[in-house]
C-alpha positions in Angstrom: 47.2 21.7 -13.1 46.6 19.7 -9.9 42.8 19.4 -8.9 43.3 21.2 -5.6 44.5 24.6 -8.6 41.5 23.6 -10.3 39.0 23.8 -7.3 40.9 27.0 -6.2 40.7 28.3 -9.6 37.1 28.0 -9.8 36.1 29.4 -6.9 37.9 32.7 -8.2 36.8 32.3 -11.5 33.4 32.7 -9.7 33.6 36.4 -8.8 34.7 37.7 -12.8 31.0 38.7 -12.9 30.2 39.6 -9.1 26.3 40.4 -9.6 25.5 37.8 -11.9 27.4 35.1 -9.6 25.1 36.7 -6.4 21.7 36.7 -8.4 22.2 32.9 -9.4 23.2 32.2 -5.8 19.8 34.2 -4.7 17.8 31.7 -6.6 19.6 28.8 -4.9 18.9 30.2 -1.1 15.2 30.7 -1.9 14.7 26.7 -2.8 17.3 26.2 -0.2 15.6 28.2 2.7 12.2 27.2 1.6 13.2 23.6 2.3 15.2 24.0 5.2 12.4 25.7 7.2 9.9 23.5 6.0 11.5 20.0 7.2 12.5 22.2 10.6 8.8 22.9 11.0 8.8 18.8 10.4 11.5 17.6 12.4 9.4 20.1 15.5 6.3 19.4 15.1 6.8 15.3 15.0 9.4 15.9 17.9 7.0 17.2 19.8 3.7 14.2 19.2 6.4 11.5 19.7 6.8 13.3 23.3 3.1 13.7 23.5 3.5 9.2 22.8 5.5 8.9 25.5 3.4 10.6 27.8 0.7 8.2 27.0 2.6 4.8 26.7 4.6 4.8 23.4 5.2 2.6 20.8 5.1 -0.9 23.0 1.3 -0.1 24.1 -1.7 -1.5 22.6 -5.9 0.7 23.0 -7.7 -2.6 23.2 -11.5 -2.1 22.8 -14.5 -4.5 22.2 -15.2 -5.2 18.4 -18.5 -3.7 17.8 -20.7 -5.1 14.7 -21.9 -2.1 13.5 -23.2 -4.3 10.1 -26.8 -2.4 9.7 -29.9 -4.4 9.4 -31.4 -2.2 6.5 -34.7 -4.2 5.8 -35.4 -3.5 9.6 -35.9 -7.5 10.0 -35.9 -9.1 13.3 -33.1 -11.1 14.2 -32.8 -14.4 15.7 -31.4 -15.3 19.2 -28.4 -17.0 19.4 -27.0 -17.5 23.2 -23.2 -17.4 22.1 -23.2 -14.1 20.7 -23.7 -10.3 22.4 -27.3 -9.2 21.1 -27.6 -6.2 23.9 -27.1 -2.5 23.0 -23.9 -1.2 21.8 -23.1 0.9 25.3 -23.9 -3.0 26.9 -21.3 -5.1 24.6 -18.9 -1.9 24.7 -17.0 -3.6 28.4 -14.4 -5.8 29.1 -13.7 -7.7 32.2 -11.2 -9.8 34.0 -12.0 -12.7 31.8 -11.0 -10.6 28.7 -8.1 -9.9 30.1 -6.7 -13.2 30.6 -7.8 -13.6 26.9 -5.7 -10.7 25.7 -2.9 -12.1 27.4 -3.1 -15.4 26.4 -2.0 -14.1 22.8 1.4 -14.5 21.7 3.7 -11.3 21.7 1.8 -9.7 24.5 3.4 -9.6 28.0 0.9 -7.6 30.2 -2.7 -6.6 30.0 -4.6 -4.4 32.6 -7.8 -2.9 32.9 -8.4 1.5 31.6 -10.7 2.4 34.3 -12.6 4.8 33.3 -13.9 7.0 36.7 -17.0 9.0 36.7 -17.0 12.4 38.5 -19.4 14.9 38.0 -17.1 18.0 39.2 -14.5 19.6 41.1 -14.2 22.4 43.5 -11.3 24.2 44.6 -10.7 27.5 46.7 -13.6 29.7 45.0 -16.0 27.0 46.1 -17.0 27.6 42.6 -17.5 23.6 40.5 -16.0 22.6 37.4 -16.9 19.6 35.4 -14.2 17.4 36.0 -11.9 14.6 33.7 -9.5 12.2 35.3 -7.6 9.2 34.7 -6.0 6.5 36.6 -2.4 7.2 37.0 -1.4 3.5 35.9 -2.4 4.4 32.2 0.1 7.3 31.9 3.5 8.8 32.3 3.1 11.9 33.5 4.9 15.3 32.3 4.6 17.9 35.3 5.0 21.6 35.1 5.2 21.6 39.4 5.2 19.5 42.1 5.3 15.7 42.5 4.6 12.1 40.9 1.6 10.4 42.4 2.8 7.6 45.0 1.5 4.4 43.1 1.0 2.7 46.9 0.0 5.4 49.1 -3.3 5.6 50.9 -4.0 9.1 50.7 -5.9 10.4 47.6 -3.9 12.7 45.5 -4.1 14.4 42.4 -1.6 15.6 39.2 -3.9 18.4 38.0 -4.5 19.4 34.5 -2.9 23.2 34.3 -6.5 24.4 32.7 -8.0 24.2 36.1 -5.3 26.4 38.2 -6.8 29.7 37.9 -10.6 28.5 37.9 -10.3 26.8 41.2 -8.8 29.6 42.5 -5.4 29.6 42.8 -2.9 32.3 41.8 -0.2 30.0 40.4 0.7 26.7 40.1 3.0 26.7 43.2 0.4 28.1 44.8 -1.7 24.8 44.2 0.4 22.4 45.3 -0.6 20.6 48.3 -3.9 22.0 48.4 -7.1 20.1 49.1 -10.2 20.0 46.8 -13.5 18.5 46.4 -14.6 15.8 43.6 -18.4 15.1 43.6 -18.9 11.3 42.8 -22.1 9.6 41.6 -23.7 6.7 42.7 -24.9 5.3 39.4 -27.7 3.0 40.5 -29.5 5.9 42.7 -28.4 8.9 41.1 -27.2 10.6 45.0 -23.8 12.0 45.3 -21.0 11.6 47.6 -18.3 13.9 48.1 -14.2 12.7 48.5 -11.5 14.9 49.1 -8.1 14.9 48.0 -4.5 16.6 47.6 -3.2 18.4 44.3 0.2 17.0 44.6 1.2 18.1 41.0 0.4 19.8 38.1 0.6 18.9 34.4 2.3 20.1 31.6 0.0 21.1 29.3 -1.0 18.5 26.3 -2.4 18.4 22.6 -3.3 14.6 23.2 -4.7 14.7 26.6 -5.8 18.9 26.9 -7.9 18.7 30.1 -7.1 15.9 31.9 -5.8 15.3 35.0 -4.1 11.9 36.5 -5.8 10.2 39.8 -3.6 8.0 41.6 -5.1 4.3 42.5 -6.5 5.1 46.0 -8.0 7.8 44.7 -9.1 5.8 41.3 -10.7 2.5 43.4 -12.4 4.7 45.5 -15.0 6.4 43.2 -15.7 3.3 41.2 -16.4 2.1 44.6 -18.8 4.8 44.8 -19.6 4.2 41.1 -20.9 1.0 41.2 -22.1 1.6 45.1 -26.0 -0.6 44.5 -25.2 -2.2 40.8 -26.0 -5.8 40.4 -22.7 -8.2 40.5 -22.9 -9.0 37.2 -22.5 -5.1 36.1 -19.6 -4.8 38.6 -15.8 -4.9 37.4 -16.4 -4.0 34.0 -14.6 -1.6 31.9 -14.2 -0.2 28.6 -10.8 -0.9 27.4 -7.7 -2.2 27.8 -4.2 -1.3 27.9 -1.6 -4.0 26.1 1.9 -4.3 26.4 3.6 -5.7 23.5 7.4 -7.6 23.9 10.1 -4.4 23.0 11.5 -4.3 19.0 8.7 -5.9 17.7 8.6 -5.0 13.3 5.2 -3.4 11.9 4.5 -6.4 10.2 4.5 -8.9 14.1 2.5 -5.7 15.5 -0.2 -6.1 12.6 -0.5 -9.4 12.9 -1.1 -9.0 16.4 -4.0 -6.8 15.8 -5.6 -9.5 13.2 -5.1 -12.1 16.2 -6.7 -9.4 18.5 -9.5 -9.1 15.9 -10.2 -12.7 15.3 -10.6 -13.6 19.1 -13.4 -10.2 19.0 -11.4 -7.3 20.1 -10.1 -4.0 18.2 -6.2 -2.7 18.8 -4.4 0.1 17.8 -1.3 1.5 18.9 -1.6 5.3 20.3 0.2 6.3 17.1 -2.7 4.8 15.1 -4.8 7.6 17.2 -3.0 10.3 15.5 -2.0 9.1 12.5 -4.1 11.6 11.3 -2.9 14.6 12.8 0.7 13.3 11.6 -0.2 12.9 8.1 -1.6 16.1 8.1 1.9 18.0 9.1 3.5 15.7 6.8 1.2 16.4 3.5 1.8 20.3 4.5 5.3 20.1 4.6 5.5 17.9 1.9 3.6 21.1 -0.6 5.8 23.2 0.4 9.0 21.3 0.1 7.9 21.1 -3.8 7.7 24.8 -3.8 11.4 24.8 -2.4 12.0 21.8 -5.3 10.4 24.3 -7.8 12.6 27.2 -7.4 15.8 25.2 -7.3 14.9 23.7 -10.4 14.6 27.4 -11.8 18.2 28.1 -9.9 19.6 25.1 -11.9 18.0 26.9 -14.9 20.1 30.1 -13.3 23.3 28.3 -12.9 23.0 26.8 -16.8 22.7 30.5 -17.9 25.7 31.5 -15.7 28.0 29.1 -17.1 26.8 29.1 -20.6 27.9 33.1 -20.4 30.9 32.3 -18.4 31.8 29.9 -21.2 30.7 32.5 -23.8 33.1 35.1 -21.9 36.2 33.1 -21.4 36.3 31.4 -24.8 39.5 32.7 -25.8 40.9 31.8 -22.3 39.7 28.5 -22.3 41.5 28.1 -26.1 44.9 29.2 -24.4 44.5 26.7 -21.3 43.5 23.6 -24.0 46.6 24.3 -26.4 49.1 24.7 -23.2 48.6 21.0 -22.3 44.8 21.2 -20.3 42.5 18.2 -21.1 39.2 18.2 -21.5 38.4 15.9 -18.5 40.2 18.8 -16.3 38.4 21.8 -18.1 35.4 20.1 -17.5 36.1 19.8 -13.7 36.6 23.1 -13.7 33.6 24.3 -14.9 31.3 21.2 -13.0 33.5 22.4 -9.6 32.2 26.4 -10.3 28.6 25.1 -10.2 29.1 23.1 -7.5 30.5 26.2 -5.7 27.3 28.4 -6.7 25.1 25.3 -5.4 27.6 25.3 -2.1 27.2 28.8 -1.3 23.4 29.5 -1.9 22.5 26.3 0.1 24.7 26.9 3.0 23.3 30.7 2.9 19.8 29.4 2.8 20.5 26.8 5.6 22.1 29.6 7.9 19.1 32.2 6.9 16.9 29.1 7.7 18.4 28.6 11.4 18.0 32.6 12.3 15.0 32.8 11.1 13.5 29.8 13.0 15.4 31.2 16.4 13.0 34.4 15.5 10.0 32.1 15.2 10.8 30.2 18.5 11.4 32.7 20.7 8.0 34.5 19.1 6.0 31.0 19.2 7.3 30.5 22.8 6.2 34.3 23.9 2.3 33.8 22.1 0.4 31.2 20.6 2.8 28.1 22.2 3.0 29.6 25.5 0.7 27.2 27.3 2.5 24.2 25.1 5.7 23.4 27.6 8.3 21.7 25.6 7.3 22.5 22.0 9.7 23.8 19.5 8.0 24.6 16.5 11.4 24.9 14.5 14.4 22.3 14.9 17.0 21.3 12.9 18.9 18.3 12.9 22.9 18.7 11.3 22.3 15.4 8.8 19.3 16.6 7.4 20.5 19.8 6.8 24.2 18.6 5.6 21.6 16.6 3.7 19.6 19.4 1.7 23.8 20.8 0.9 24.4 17.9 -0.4 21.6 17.2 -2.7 21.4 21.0 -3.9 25.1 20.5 -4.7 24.4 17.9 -6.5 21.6 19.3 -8.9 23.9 22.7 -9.5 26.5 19.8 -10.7 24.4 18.1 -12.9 23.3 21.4 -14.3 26.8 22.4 -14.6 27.4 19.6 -16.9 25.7 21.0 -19.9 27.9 24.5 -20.4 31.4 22.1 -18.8 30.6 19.9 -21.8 30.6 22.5 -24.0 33.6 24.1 -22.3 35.5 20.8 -22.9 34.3 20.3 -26.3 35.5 23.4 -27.8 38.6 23.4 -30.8 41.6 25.3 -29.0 42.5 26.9 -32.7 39.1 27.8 -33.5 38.5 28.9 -29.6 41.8 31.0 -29.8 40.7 32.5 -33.1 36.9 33.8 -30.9 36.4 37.1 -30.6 
């Protein structure tokens, strides 16, 4: 008997016992669907934060802060003086300036270094006349993902504005389209006397809405020199041109070990640098502990399928012992009888995993399309449920595999068995 007989005679060989075949392959789609959801729930969710890096300068960008000696003095001792070293307040040693900058860049492995602004507004007002506390940052920090509208012109004079979808219908306006190239005020504080000034300027876009930056619109850098112009509008020269952070750019392809020892280089000329993925690592670990429980639920009830498939065969066995007497005295060997019990379980394992990958795919099209309709409606661009074909060729494959190995035990025994003293079974 060629192999190709072998695989076709297994597969019918399959169906003898129609319900017990379909209950065993049950107990595969369960582990199977459990798993396949699960890592699409995955693969979506981490799709969607690595867009949300993008947005905010990916995996070449460095958060460079000021290193802060938070070290506390617990017998309340006084401290001496030394010139060289900050002794101020923590919100006075929190800045940067130029100088830093030229320090940051001066280390190896990073190409550019330019200042985060931070503005401060205290609110907005739009068509209602009604004001809104108001959040905004230089366009030159991020790449922007708009729902309407334009890009901020990097060189232009005029002051415009990519607004934050959150503020469309409290401004006033009916729709997004219906906010484009409108004008609206941003009150501006003079820090050193407290008085107000008030700039106007153009909603030329508006943002997709984001988990990592929820409520914050982009300023272009006419707009963004002009209220820390206002800002610092009285303040001494020596409290002029400072800011709080900085953004790095790192050379392209560099490994995790160059980027930590970049940080330890960061950390030993006083500064602290992490990578926007650091800043939600957490939120990613999270996801991936979740999914992780529930792919061992999906791992427990396969191994209880491969319990089902070991029952099947061991009856199968029981069943066709006779038959399998006939087939060994005719000339069959027991490497081929063994094949053919092994390729039966690897047909139950075939069937409930490609079942419990298809279920897996309509049911998160249902989950989509219901996501996309309610609680993800305001979350442009987020899948909650995608599947990639290698991981879930993947799951197939490693499902067949375990309903081989537990087809080994009752082939074994198959393959083992006396033809005379199987023929002689009743």
């Amino acid at each position: 008997m060629k192999v190709i007989d072998i695989i076709k005679t297994a597969s019918a060989n399959l169906w003898r016992n129609k319900g017990r075949t379909i209950l065993t392959i049950i107990a595969i789609f369960i582990g199977a669907f459990t798993i396949s959801m699960t890592i699409g729930v995955n693969i979506g969710v981490n799709d969607y934060i690595n867009k949300q890096l993008r947005d905010v300068g990916g995996k070449n960008e460095l958060i460079i802060m000021p290193k802060v000696n938070t070290t506390a003095n617990l017998k309340n001792e006084p401290k001496e003086y030394k010139p060289d070293q900050k002794n101020g307040s923590v919100m006075q040693n929190e800045q940067l300036t130029s100088k830093d900058l030229k320090k940051i860049q001066s280390v190896k492995n990073i190409k550019k270094a330019k200042p985060f602004q931070m503005v401060n507004t205290n609110y907005i007002q739009g068509a209602k006349n009604k004001k809104y506390i108001f959040s905004a940052m230089p366009s030159s920090i991020v790449k922007i993902d708009l729902e309407a509208g334009r890009a901020l012109k990097t060189n232009g004079k005029d002051y415009e504005i990519n607004l934050a979808p959150e503020y469309v219908k409290s401004l006033g306006f009916s729709s997004t389209k219906n906010a484009l190239n409108k004008k609206v005020k941003i009150g501006v504080p003079i820090t050193a006397t407290g008085q107000e000034k008030i700039i106007e300027a153009t909603i030329v876009g508006i943002r997709n809405t984001s988990l990592i930056q929820a409520g914050q619109s982009i300023i272009n850098s006419s707009l963004t020199n002009k209220i820390i112009e206002i800002n610092e509008t009285g303040l001494p020269k020596n409290l002029k041109g400072k800011f709080s952070s900085s953004y790095a750019t790192m050379k392209s392809n560099l490994s995790d070990k160059e980027i930590n020892d970049l940080k330890n280089k960061l950390s030993d000329k006083g500064y602290t640098a992490m990578t926007v993925d650091d800043q939600i690592g957490t939120i990613r670990n999270v996801v991936n502990t979740i999914t992780s429980v529930l792919t061992i639920f999906g791992a427990i009830a396969l191994l209880a399928a491969s319990f089902g498939i070991i029952n099947t065969l061991y009856m199968s066995v029981q069943e066709r012992t006779r038959e399998i007497g006939l087939m060994k005295a005719m000339g069959m060997g027991r490497a081929k009888v063994f094949l053919m019990f092994s390729i039966e379980a690897v047909w139950i394992g075939f069937w409930g995993s490609l079942v419990g990958v298809l279920g897996a795919i309509g049911a998160g099209a249902i989950i989509n399309k219901l996501a996309a309709d309610t609680f993800l409606k305001e979350l442009t661009g987020f899948t909650l449920v995608q599947f990639s074909l290698p991981a879930m060729l993947m799951i197939m494959g490693i499902i067949m595999l375990i309903a081989f190995l537990a087809g080994t035990f009752p082939a074994n025994r198959a393959a083992r068995l006396d033809p005379i003293t199987a023929l002689r079974y009743e």
